[in-house]
Structures are given as C-alpha cells and as structure tokens.
mmJSON file of the N, C-alpha and C atoms, coordinates in Angstrom:
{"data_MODEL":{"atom_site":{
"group_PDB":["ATOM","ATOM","ATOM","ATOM","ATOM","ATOM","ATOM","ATOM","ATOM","ATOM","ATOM","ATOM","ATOM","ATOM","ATOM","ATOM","ATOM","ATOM","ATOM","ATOM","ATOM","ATOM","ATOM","ATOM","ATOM","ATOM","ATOM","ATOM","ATOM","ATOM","ATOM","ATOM","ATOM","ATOM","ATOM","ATOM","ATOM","ATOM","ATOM","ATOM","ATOM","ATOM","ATOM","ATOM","ATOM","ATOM","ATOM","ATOM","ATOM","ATOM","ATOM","ATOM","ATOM","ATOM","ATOM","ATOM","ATOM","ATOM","ATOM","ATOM","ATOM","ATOM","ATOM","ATOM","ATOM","ATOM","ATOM","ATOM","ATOM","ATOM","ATOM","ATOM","ATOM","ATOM","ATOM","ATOM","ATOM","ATOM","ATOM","ATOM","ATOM","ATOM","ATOM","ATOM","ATOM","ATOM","ATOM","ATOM","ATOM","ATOM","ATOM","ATOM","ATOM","ATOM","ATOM","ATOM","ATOM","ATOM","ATOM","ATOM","ATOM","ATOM","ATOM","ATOM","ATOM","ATOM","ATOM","ATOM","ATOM","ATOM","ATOM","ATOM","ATOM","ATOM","ATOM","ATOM","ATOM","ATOM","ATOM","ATOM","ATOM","ATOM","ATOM","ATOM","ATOM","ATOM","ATOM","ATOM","ATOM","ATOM","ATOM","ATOM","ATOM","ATOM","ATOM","ATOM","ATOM","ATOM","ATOM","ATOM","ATOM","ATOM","ATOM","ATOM","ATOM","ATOM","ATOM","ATOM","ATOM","ATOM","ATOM","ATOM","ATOM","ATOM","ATOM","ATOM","ATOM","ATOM","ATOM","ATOM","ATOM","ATOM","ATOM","ATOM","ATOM","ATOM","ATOM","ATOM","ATOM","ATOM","ATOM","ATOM","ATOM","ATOM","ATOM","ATOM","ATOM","ATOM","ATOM","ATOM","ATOM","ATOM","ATOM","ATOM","ATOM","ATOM","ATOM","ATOM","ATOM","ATOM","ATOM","ATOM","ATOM","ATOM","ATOM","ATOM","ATOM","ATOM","ATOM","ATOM","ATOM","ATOM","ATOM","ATOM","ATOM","ATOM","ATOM","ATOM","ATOM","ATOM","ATOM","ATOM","ATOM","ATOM","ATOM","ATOM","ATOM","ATOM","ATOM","ATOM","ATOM","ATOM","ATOM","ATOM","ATOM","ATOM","ATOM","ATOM","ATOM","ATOM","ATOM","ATOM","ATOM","ATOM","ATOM","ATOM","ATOM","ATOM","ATOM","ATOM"],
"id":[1,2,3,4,5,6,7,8,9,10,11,12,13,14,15,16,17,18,19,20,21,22,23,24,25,26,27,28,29,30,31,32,33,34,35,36,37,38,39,40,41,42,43,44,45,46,47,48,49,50,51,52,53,54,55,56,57,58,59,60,61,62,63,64,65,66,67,68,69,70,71,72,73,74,75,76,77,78,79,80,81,82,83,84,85,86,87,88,89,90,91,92,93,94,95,96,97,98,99,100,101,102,103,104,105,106,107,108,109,110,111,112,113,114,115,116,117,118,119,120,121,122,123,124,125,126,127,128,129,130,131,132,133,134,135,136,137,138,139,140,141,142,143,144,145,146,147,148,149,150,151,152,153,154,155,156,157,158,159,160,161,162,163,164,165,166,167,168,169,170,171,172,173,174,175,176,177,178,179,180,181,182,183,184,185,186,187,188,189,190,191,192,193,194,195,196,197,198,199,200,201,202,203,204,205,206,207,208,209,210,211,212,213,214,215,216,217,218,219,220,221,222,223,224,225,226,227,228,229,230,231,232,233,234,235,236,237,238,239,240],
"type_symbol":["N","C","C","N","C","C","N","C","C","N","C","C","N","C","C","N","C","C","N","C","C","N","C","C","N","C","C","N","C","C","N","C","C","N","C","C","N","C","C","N","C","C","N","C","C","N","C","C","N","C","C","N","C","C","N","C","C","N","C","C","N","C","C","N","C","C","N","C","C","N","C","C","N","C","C","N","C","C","N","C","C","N","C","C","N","C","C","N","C","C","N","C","C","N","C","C","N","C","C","N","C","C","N","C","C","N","C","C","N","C","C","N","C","C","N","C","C","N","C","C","N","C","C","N","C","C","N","C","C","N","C","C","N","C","C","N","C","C","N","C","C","N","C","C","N","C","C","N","C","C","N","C","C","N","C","C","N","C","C","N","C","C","N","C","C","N","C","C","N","C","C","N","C","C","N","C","C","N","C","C","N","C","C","N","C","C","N","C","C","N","C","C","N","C","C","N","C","C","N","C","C","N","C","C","N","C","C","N","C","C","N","C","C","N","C","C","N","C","C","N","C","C","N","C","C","N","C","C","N","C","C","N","C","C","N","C","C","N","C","C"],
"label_atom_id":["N","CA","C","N","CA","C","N","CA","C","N","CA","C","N","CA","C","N","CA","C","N","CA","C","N","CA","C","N","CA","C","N","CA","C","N","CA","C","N","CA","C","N","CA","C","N","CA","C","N","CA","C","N","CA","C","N","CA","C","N","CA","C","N","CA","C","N","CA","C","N","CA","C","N","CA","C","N","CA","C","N","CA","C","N","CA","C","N","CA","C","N","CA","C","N","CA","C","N","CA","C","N","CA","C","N","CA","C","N","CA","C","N","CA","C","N","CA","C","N","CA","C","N","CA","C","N","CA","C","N","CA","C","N","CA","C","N","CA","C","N","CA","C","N","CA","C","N","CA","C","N","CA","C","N","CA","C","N","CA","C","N","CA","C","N","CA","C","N","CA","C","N","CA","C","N","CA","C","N","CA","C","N","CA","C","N","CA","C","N","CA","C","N","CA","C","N","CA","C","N","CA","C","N","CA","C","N","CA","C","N","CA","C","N","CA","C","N","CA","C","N","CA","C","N","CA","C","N","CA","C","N","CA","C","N","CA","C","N","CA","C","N","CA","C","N","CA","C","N","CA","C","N","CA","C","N","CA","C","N","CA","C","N","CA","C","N","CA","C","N","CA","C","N","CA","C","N","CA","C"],
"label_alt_id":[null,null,null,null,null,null,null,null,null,null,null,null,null,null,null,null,null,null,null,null,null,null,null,null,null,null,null,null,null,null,null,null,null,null,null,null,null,null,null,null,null,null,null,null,null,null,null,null,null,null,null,null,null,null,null,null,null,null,null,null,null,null,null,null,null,null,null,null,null,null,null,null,null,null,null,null,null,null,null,null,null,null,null,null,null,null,null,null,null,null,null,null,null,null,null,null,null,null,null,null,null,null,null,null,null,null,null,null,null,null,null,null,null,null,null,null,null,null,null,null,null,null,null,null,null,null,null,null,null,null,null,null,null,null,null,null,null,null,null,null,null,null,null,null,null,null,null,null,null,null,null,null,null,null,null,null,null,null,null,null,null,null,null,null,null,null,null,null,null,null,null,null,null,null,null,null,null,null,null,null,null,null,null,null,null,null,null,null,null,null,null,null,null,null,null,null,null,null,null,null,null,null,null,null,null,null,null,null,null,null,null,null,null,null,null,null,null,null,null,null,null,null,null,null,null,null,null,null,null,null,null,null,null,null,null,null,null,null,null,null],
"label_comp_id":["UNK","UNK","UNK","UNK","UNK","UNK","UNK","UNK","UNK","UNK","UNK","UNK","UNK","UNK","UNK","UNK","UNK","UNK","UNK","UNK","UNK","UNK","UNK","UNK","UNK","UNK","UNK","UNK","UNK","UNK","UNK","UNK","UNK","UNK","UNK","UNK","UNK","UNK","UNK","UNK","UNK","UNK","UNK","UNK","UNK","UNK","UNK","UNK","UNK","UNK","UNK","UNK","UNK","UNK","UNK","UNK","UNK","UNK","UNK","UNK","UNK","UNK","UNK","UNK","UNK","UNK","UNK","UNK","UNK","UNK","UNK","UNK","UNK","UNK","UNK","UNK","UNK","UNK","UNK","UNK","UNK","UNK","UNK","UNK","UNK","UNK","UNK","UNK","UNK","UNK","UNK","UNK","UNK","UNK","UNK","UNK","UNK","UNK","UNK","UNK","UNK","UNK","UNK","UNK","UNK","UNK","UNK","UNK","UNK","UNK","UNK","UNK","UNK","UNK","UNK","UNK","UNK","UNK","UNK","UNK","UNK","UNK","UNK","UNK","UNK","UNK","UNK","UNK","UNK","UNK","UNK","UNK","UNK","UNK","UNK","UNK","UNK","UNK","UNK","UNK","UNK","UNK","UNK","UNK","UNK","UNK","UNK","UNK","UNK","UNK","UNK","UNK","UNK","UNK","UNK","UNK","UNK","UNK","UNK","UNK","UNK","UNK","UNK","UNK","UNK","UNK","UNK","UNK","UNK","UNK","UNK","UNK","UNK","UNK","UNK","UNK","UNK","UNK","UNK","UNK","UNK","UNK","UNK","UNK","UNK","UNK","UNK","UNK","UNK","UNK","UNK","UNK","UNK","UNK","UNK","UNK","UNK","UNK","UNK","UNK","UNK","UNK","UNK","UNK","UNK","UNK","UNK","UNK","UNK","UNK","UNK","UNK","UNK","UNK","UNK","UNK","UNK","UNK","UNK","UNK","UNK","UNK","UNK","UNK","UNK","UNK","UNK","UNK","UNK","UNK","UNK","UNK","UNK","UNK","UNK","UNK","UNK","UNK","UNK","UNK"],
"label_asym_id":["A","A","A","A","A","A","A","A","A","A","A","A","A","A","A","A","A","A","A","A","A","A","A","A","A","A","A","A","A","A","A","A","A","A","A","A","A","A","A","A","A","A","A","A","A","A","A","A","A","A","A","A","A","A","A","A","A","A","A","A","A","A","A","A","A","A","A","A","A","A","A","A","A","A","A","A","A","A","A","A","A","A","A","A","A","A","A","A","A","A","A","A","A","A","A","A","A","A","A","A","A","A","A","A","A","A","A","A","A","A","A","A","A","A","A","A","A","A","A","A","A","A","A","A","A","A","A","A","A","A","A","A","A","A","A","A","A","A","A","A","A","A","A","A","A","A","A","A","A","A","A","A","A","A","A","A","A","A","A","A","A","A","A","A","A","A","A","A","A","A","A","A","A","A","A","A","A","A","A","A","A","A","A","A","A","A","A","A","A","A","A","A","A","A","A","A","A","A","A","A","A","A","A","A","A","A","A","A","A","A","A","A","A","A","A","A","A","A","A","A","A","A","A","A","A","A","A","A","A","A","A","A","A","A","A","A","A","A","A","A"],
"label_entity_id":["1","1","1","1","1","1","1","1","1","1","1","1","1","1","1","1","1","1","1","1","1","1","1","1","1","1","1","1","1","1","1","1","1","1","1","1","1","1","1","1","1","1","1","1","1","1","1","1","1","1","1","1","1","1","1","1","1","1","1","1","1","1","1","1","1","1","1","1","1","1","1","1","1","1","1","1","1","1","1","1","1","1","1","1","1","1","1","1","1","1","1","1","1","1","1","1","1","1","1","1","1","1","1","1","1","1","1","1","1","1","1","1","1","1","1","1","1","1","1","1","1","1","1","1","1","1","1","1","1","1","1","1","1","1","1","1","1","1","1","1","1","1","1","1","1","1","1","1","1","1","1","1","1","1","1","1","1","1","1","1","1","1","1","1","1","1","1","1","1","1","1","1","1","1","1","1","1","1","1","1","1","1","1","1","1","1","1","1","1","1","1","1","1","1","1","1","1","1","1","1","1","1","1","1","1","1","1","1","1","1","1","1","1","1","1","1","1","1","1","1","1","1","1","1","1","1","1","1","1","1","1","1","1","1","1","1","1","1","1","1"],
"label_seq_id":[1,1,1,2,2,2,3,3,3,4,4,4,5,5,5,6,6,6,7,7,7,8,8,8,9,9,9,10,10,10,11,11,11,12,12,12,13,13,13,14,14,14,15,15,15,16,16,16,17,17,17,18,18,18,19,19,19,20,20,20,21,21,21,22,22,22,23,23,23,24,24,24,25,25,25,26,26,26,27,27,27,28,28,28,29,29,29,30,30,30,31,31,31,32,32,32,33,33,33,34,34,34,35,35,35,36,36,36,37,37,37,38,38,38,39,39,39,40,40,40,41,41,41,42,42,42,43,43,43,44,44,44,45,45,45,46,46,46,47,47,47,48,48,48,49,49,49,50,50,50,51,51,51,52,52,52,53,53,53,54,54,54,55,55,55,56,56,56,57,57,57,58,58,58,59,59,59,60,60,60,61,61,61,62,62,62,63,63,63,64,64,64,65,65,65,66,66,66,67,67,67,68,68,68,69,69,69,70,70,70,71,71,71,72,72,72,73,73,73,74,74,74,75,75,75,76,76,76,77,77,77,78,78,78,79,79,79,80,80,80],
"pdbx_PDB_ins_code":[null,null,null,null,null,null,null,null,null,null,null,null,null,null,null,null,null,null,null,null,null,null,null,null,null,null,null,null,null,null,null,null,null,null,null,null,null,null,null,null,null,null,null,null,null,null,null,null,null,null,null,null,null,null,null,null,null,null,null,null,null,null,null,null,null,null,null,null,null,null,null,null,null,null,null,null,null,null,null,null,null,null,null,null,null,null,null,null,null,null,null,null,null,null,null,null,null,null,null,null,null,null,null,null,null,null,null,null,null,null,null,null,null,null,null,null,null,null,null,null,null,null,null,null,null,null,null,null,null,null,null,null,null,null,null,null,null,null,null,null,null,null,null,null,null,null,null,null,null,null,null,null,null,null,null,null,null,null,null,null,null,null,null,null,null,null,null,null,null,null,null,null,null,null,null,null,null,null,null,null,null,null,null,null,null,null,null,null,null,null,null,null,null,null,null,null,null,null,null,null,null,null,null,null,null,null,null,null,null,null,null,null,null,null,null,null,null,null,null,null,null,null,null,null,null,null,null,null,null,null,null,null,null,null,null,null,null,null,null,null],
"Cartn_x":[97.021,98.456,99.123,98.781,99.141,98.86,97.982,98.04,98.43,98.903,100.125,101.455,102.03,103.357,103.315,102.096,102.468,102.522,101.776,102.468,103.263,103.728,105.367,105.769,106.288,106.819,107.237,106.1,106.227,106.748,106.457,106.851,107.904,109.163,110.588,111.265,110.19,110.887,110.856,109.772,109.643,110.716,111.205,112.243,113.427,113.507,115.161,115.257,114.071,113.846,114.528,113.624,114.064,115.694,115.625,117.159,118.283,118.118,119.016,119.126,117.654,117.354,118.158,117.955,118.251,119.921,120.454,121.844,122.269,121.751,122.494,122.005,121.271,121.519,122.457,123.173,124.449,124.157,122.694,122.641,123.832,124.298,124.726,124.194,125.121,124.332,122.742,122.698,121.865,120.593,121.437,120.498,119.657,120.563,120.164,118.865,119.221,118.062,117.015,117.271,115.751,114.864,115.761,114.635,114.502,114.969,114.703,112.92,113.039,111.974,110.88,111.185,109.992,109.639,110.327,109.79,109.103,109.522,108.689,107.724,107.466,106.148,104.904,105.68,104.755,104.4,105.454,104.694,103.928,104.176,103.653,101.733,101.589,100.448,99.289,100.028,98.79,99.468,100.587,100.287,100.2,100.327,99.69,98.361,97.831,96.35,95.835,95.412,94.604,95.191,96.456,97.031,96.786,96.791,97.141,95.574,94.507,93.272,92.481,93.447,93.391,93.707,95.277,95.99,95.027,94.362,93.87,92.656,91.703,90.913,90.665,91.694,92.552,93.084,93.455,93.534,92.215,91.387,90.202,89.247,89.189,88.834,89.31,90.753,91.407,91.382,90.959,90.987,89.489,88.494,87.252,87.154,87.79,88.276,88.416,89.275,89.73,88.613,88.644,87.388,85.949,85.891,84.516,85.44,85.91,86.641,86.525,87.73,87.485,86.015,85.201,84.021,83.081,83.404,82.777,83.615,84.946,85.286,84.794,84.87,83.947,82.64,81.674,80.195,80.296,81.356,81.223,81.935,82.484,83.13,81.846,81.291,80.107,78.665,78.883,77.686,78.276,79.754,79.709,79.847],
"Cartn_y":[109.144,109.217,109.086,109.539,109.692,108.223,107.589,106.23,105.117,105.402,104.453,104.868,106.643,106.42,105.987,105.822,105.33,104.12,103.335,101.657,101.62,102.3,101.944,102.158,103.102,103.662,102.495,101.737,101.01,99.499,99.238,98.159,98.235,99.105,99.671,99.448,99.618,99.815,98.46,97.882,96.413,95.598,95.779,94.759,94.992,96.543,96.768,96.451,96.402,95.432,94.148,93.633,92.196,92.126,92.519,92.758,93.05,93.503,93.96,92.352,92.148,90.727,89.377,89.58,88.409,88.428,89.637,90.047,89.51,89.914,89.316,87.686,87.4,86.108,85.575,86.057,85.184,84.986,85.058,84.932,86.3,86.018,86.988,86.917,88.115,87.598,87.681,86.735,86.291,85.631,84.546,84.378,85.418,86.302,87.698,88.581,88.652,89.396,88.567,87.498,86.794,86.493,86.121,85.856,87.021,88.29,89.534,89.808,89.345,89.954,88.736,87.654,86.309,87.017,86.936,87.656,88.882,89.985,91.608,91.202,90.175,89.972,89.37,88.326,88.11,88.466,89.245,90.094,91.404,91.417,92.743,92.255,91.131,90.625,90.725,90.566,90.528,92.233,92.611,93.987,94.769,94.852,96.013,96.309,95.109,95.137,95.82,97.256,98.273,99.402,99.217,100.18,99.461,98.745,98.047,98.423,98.093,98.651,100.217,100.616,102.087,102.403,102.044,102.077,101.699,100.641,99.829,101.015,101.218,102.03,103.233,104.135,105.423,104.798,104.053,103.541,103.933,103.045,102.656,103.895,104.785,106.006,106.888,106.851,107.697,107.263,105.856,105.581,105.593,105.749,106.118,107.108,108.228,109.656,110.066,109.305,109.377,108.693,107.633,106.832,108.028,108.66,109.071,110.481,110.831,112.097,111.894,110.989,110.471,110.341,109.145,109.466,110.769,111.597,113.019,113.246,113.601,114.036,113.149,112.128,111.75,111.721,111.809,112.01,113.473,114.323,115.531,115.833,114.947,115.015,114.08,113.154,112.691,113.726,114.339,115.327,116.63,117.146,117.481,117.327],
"Cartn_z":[109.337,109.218,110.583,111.698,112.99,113.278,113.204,113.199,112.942,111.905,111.345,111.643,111.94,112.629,113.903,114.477,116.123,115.829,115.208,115.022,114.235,113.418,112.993,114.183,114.515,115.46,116.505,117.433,117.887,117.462,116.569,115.578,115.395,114.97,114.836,116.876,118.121,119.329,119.519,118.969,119.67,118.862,117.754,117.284,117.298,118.273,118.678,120.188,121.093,121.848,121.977,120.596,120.801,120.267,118.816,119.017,119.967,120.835,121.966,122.631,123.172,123.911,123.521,122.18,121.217,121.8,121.167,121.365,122.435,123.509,125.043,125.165,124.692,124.228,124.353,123.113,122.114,121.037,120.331,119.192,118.112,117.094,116.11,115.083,113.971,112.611,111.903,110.732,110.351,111.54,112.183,113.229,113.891,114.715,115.772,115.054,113.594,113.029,112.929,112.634,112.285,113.466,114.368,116.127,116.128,116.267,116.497,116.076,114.201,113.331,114.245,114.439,114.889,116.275,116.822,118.854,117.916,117.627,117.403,116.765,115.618,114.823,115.711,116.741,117.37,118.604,119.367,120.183,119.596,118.826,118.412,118.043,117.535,117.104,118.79,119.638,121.148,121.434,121.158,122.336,121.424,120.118,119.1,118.756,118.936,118.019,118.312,119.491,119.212,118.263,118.297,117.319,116.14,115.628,114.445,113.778,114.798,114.07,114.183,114.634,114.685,112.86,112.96,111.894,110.325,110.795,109.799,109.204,110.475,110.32,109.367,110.143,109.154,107.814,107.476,106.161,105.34,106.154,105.54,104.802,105.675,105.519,104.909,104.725,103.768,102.245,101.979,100.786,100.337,101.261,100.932,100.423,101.143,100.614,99.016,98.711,97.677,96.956,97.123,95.599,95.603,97.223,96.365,95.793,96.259,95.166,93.963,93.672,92.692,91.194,92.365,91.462,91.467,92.036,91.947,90.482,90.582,89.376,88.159,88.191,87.192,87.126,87.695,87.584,87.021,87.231,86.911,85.702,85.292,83.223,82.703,83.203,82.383,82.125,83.284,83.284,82.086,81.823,81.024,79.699],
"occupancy":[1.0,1.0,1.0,1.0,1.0,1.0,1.0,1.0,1.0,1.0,1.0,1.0,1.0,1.0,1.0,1.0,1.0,1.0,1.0,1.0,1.0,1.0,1.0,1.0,1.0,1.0,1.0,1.0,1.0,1.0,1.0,1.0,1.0,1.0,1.0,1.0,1.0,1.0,1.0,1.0,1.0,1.0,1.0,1.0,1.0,1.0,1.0,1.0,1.0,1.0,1.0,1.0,1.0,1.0,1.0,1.0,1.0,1.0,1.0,1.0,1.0,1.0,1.0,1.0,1.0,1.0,1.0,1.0,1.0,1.0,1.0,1.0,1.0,1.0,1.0,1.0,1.0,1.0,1.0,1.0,1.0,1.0,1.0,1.0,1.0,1.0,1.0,1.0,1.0,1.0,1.0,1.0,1.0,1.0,1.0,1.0,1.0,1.0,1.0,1.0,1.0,1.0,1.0,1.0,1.0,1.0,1.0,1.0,1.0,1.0,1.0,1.0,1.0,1.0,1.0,1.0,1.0,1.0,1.0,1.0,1.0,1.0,1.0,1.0,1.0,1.0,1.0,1.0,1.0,1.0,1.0,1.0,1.0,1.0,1.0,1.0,1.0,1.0,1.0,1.0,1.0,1.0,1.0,1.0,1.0,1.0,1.0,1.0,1.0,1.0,1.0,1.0,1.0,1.0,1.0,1.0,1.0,1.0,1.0,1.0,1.0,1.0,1.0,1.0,1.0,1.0,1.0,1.0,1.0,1.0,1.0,1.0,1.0,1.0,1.0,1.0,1.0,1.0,1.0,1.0,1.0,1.0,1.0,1.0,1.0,1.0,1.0,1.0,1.0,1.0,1.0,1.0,1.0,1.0,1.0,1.0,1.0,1.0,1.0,1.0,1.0,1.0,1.0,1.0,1.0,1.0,1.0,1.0,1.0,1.0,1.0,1.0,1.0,1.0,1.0,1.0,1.0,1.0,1.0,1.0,1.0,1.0,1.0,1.0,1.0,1.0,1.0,1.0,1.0,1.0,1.0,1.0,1.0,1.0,1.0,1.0,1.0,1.0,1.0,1.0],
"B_iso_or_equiv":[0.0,0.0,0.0,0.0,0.0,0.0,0.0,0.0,0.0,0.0,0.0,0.0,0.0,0.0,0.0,0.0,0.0,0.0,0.0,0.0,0.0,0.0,0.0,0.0,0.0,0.0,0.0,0.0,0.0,0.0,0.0,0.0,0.0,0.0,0.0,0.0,0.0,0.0,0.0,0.0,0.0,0.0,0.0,0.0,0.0,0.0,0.0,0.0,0.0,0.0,0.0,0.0,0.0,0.0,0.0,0.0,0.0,0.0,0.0,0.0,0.0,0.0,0.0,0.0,0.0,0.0,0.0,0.0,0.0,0.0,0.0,0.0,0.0,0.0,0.0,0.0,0.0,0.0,0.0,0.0,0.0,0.0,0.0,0.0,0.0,0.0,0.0,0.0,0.0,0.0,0.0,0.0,0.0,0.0,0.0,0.0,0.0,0.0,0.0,0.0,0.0,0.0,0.0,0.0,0.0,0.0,0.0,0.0,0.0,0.0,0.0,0.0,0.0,0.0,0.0,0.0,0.0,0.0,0.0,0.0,0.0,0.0,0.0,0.0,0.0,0.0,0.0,0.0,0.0,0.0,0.0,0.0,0.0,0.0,0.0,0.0,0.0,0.0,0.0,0.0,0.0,0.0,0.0,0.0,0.0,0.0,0.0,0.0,0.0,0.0,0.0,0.0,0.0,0.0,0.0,0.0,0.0,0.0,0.0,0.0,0.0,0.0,0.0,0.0,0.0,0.0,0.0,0.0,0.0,0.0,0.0,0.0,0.0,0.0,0.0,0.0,0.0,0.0,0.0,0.0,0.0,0.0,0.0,0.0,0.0,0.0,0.0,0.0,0.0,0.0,0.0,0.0,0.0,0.0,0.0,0.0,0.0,0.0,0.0,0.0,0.0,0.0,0.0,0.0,0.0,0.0,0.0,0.0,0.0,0.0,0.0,0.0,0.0,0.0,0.0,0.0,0.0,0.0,0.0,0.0,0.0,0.0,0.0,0.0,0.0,0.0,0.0,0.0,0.0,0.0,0.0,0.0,0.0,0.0,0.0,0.0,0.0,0.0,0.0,0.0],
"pdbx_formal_charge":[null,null,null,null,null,null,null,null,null,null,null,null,null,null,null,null,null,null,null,null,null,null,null,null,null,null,null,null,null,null,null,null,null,null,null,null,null,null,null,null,null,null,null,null,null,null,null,null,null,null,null,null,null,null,null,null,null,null,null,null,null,null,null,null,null,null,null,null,null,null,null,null,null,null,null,null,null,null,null,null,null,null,null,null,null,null,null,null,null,null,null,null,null,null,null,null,null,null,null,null,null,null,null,null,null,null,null,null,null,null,null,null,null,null,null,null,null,null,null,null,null,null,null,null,null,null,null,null,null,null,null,null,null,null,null,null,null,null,null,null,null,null,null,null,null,null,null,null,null,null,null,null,null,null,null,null,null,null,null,null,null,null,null,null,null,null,null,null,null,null,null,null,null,null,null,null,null,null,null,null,null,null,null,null,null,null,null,null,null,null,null,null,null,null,null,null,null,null,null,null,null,null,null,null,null,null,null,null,null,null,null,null,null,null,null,null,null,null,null,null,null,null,null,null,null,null,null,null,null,null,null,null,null,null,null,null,null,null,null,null],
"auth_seq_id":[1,1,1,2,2,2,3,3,3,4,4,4,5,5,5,6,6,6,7,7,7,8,8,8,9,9,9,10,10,10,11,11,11,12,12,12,13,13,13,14,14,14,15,15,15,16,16,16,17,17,17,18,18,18,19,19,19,20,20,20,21,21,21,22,22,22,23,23,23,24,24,24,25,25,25,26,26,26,27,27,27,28,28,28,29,29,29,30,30,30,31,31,31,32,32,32,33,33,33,34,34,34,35,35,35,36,36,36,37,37,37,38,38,38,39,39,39,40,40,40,41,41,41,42,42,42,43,43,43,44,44,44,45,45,45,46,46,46,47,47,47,48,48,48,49,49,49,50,50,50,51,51,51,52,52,52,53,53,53,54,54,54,55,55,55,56,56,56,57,57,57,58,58,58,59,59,59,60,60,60,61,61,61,62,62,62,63,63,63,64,64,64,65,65,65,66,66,66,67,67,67,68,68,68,69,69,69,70,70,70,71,71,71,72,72,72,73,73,73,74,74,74,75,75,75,76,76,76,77,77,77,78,78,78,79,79,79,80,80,80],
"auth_comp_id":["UNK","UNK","UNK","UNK","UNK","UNK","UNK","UNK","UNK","UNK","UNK","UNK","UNK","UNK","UNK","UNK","UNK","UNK","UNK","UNK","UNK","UNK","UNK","UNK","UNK","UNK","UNK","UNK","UNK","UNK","UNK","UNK","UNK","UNK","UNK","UNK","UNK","UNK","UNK","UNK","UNK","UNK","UNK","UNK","UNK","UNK","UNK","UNK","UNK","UNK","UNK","UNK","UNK","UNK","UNK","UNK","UNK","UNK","UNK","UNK","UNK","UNK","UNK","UNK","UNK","UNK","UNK","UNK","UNK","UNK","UNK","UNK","UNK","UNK","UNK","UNK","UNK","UNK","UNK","UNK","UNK","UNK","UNK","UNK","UNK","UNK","UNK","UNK","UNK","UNK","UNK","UNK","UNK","UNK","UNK","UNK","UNK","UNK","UNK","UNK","UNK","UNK","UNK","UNK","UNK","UNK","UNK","UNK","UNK","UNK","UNK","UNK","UNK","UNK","UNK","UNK","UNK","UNK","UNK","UNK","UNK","UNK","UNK","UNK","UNK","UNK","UNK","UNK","UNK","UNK","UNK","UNK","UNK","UNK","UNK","UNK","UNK","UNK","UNK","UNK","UNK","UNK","UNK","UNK","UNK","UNK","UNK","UNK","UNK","UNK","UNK","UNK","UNK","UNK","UNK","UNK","UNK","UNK","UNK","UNK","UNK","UNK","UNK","UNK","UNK","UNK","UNK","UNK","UNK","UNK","UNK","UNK","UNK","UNK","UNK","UNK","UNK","UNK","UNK","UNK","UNK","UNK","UNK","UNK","UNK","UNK","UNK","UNK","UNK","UNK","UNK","UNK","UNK","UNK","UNK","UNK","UNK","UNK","UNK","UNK","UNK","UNK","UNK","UNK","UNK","UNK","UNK","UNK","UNK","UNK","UNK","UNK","UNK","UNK","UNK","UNK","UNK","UNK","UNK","UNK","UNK","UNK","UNK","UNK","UNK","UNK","UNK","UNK","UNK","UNK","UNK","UNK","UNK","UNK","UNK","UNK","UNK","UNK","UNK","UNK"],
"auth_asym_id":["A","A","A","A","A","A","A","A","A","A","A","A","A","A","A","A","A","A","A","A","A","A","A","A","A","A","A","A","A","A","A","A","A","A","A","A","A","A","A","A","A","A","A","A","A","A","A","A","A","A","A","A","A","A","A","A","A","A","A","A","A","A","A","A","A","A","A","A","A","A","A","A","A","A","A","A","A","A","A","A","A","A","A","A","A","A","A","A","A","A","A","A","A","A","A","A","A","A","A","A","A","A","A","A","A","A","A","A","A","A","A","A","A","A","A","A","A","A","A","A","A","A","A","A","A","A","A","A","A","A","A","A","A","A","A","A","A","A","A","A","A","A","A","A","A","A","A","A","A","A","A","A","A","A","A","A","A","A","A","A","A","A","A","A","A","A","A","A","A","A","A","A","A","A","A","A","A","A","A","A","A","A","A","A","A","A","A","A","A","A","A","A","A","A","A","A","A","A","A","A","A","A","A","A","A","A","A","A","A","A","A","A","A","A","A","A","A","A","A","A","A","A","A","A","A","A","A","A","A","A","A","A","A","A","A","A","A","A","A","A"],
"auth_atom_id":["N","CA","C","N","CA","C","N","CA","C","N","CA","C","N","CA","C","N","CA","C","N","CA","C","N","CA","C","N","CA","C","N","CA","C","N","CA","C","N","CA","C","N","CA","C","N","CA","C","N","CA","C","N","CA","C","N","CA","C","N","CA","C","N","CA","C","N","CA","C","N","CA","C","N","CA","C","N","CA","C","N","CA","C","N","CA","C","N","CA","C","N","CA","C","N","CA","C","N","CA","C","N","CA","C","N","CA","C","N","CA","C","N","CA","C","N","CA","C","N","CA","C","N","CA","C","N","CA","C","N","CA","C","N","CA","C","N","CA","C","N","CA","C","N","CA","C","N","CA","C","N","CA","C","N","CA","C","N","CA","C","N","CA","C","N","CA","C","N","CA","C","N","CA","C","N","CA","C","N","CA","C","N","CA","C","N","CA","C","N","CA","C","N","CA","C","N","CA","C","N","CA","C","N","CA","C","N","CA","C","N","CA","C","N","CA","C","N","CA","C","N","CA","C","N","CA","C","N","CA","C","N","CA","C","N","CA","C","N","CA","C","N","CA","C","N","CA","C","N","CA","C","N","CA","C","N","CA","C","N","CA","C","N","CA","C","N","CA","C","N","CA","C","N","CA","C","N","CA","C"],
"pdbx_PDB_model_num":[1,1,1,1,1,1,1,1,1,1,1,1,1,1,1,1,1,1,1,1,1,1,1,1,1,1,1,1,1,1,1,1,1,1,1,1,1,1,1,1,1,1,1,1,1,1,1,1,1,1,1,1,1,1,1,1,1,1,1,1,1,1,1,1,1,1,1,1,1,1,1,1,1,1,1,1,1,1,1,1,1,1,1,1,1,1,1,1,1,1,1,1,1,1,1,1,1,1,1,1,1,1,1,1,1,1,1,1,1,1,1,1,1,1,1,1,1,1,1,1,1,1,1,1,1,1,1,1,1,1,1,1,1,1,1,1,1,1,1,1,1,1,1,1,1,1,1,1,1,1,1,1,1,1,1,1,1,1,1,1,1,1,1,1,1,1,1,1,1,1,1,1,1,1,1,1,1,1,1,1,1,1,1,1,1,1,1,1,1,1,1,1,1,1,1,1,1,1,1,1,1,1,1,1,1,1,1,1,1,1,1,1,1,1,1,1,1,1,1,1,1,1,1,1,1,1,1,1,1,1,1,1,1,1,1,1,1,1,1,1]
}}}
C-alpha cells in the first residue's frame, strides 16, 4: 500500500509539474492538459520505474495473499 501512494503520489507531482511548465508555455485549455498528461506519462516512464515496480511488486503479493486465503477457506468447506 505504501507503495503505490508513493507513485501516485509522485505521478500527481510530476503532472502538476508539467502542468505548470506547459502553462508558462502558453499552452491553455484542452491543449495545457493534454501535453501536461503526454510530458508526466512519459517522464514518468524513465524516472518512475523503480517505484512503479516496487508498486507492481506489492500488488503482486497482496493478491497472492488473498487467493491463497481464499483457497484455504475452501479446502476447508470441502474438507467439511
């Protein structure tokens, strides 16, 4: 869980970042948001990726969590 709010987290700084950037631009609008979301998606792709597989990781494991839970409770209604 801590892993995924630090890359949100960062993911939300980097596209008010760019938003700001974009802004002094001159871009507005429709435009301003969309370069905003294109610059943060892709910077975010080279300076996130240890977070991103941190993030990914903790996923991974938490839903392991659960399936074998899961099949415990059922191995344990078949057994009764």
């Amino acid at each position: 869980m801590r892993a995924t709010l630090a890359y949100t987290s960062l993911r939300l700084v980097l596209f008010i970042v760019s938003l700001v950037l974009v802004y002094l631009v001159g871009a507005r609008g429709f435009l301003l948001v969309a370069l905003a979301l294109i610059i943060s998606g892709v910077v975010s792709l080279v300076v996130l990726s240890r977070h991103r597989d941190a993030m990914s990781g903790s996923l991974v494991r938490s839903f392991r969590s659960f399936h074998d839970r899961l099949d415990a409770g059922t191995k344990a209604e078949d057994q009764d």
